[in-house]
DRENGUTOR-342147 format. One record per residue (C-alpha): residue number from 1; residue in one letter; z, y negated, x. Coordinates in steps of 0.5 Angstrom, whole numbers. Each point is the difference from the previous one (the first is absolute). Example, Ala and Ser with C-alpha at 12.3 -4.5 7.8 and 13.67 -1.06 7.14 Angstrom:
BEGIN
<rec 1, "A", <16, 9, 25>> <rec 2, "S", <-2, -7, 2>> 
***
This chain:
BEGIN
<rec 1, "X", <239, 100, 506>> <rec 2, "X", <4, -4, -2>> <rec 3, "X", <7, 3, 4>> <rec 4, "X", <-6, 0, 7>> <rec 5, "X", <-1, -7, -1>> <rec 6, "X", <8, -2, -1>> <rec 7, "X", <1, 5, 7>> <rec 8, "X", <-6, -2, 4>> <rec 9, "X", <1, -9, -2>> <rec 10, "X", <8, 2, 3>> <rec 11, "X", <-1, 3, 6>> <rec 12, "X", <-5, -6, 1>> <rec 13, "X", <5, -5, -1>> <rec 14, "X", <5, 5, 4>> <rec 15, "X", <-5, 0, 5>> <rec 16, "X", <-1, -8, 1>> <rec 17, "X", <7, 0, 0>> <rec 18, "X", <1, 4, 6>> <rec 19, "X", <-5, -4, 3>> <rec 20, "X", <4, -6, -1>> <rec 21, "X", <6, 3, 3>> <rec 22, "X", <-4, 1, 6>> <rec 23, "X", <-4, -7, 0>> <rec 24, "X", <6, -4, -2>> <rec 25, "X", <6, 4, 4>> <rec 26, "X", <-2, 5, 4>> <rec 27, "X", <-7, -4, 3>> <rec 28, "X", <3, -1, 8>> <rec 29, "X", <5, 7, -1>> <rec 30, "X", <-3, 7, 3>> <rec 31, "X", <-2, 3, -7>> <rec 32, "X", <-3, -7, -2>> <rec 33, "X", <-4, 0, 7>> <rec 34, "X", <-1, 7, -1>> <rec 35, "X", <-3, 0, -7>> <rec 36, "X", <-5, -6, 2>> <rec 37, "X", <-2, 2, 8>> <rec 38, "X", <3, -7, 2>> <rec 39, "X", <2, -2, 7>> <rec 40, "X", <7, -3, 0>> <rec 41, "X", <-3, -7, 3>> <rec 42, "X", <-4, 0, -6>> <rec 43, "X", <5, 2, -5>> <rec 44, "X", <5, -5, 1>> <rec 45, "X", <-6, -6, 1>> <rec 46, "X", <-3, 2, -7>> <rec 47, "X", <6, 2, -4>> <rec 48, "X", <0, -6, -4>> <rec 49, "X", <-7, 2, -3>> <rec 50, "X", <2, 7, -1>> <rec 51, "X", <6, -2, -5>> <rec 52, "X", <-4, -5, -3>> <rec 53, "X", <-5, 6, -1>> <rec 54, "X", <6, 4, -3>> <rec 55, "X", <2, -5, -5>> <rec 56, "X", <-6, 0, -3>> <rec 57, "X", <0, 8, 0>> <rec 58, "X", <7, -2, -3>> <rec 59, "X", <-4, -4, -6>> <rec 60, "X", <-5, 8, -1>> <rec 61, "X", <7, 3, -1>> <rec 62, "X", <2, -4, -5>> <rec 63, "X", <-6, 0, -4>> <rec 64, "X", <0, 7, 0>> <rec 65, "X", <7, 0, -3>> <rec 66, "X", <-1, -4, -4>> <rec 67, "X", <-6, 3, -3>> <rec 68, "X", <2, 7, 0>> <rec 69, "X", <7, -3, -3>> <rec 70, "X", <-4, -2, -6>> <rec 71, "X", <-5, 7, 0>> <rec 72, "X", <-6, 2, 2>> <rec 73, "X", <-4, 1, -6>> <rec 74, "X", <3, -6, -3>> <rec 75, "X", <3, -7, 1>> <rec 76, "X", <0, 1, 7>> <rec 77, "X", <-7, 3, 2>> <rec 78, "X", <-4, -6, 1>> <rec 79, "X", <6, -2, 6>> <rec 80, "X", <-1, 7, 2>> <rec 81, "X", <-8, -1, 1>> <rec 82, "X", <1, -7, 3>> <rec 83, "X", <5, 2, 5>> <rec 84, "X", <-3, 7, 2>> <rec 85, "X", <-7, -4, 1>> <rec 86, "X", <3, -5, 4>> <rec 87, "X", <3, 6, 4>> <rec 88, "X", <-7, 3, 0>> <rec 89, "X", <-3, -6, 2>> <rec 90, "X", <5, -2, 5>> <rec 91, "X", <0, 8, 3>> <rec 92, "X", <-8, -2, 2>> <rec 93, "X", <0, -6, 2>> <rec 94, "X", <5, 2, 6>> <rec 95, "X", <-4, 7, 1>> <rec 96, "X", <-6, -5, 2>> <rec 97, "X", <4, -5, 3>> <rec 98, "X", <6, 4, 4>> <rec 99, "X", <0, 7, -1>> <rec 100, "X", <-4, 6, -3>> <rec 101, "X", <6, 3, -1>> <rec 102, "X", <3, -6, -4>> <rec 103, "X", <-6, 3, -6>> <rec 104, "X", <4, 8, -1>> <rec 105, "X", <7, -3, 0>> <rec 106, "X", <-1, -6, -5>> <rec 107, "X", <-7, -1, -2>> <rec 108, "X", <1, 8, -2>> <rec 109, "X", <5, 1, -4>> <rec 110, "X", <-1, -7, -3>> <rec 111, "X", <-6, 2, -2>> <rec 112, "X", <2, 7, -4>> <rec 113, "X", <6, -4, -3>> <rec 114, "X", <-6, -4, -3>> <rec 115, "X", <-4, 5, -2>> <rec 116, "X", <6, 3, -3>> <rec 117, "X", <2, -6, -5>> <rec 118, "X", <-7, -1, -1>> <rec 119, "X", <0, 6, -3>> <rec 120, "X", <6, 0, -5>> 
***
């Protein structure tokens, strides 16, 4: 159990790295405005937000390395279980406020990663 929950917890911190690739470099680009169904106008007019949401999935990503450096099933699991409720937490809370979609891709994965350290 627990080499799932130190492969699940990384694809969540390689996820939220995508995610701040996209939100603080790619936001106004084709594949940013692709990824978040973005008009051209309204990507550059909210591109300062969107980097400020990036940094912030900058800070999970370090706090899901830095958990998983220190391993799950000891020093570093309460990292882990604080870093992945926040994914969970901030997963739901864009489902119900931006998008249905937002609570597969974060709040999912965010969620068995949990369910995976909490059971080593």
């Amino acid at each position: 159990m627990q080499i799932l929950a130190v492969v699940l917890a990384a694809l969540v911190a390689l996820l939220h790295l995508y995610f701040l690739v996209l939100e603080m470099f790619f936001w106004t680009k084709p594949l940013g405005r692709k990824a978040f169904g973005l008009e051209k106008g309204f990507a550059e007019q909210s591109k300062a937000l969107a980097a400020n949401q990036g940094l912030y999935n900058g800070f999970l990503v370090a706090g899901l390395v830095w958990g998983l450096m220190q391993g799950a099933a000891g020093a570093g699991r309460p990292w882990l279980v604080f870093f992945l409720g926040c994914v969970v937490v901030a997963g739901v809370f864009g489902a119900a406020t931006a998008s249905r979609k937002i609570l597969f891709v974060q709040a999912l994965p965010g969620a068995l990663a949990l369910a995976a350290v909490l059971a080593t």
